[in-house]
C-alpha positions in Angstrom: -25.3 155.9 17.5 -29.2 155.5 17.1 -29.1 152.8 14.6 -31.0 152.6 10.9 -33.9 154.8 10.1 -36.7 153.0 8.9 -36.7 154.2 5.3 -33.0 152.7 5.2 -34.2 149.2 5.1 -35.1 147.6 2.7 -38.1 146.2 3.1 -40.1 143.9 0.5 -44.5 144.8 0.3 -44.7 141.3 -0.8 -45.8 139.1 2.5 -43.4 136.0 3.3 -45.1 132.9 2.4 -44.1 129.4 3.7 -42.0 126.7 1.9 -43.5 125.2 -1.2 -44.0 121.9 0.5 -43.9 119.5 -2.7 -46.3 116.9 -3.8 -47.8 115.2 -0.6 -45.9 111.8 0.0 -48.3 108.5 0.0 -47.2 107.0 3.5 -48.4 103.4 2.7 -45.0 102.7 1.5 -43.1 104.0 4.9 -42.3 101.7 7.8 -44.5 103.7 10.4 -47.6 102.7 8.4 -47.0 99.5 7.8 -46.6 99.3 11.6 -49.5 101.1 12.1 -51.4 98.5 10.0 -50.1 95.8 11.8 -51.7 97.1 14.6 -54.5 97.6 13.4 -55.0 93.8 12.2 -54.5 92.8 15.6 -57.3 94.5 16.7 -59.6 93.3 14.0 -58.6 89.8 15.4 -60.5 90.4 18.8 -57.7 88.5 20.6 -56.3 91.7 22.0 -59.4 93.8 23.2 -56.8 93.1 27.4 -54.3 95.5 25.8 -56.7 97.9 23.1 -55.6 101.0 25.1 -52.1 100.5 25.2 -52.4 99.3 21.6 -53.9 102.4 19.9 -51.7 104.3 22.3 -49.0 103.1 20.6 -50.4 103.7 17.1 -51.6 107.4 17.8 -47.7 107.8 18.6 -46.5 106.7 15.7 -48.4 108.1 13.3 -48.6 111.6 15.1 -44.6 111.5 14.7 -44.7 109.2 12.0 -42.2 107.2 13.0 -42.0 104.2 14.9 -39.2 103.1 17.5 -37.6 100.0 18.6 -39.2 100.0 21.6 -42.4 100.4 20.1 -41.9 97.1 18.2 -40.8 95.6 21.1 -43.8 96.5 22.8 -46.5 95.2 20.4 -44.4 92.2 19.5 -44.8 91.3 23.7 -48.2 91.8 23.8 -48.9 89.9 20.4 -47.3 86.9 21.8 -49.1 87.3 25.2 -52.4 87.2 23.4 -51.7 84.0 21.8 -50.8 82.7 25.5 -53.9 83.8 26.5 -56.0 82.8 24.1 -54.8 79.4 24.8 -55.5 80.0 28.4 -59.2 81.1 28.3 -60.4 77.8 27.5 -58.9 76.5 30.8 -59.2 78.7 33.0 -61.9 79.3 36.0 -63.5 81.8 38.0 -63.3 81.7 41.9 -65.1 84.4 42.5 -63.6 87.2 44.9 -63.9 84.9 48.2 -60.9 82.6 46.2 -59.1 80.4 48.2 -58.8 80.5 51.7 -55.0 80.5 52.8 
């Protein structure tokens, strides 16, 4: 058996075109851009320049997949409250320079 001749199928002339995807959906009511928002008012404070990398990191996840995780949260939420902390600590602490304390 050599299987169907071309001229048995039944082939269309008309090129198959891709999914009508629908009007485009306006994120700014999803959780994953609210989050990213939230992110980016934390770096508008200034107060978090220590962890900008890990920050926008985060943010260029989430709205790649446009989604954001628990862990994600998690993650922000440490390193708001760390900022706050440090922010608190600036005022009082001092450089020793790199010769420090001898032990």
């Amino acid at each position: 058996m050599a299987g169907k001749k071309l001229d048995d199928l039944k082939l269309a002339d008309v090129p198959i075109a891709p999914p009508d995807p629908g009007p485009p959906i306006d994120p700014r009511g999803t959780a994953w851009y609210r989050f990213s928002q939230e992110i980016d008012d934390l770096l508008a404070t200034g107060r978090y320049t220590w962890a900008q990398d890990t920050l926008t990191g985060i943010q260029q996840t989430v709205e790649a997949r446009q989604g954001v995780t628990d862990q994600q949260r998690r993650a922000v939420a440490n390193i708001e409250a760390r900022g706050e902390d440090r922010s608190r600590e600036w005022g009082s602490r001092r450089y020793e320079g790199f010769g420090g304390r001898r032990w």
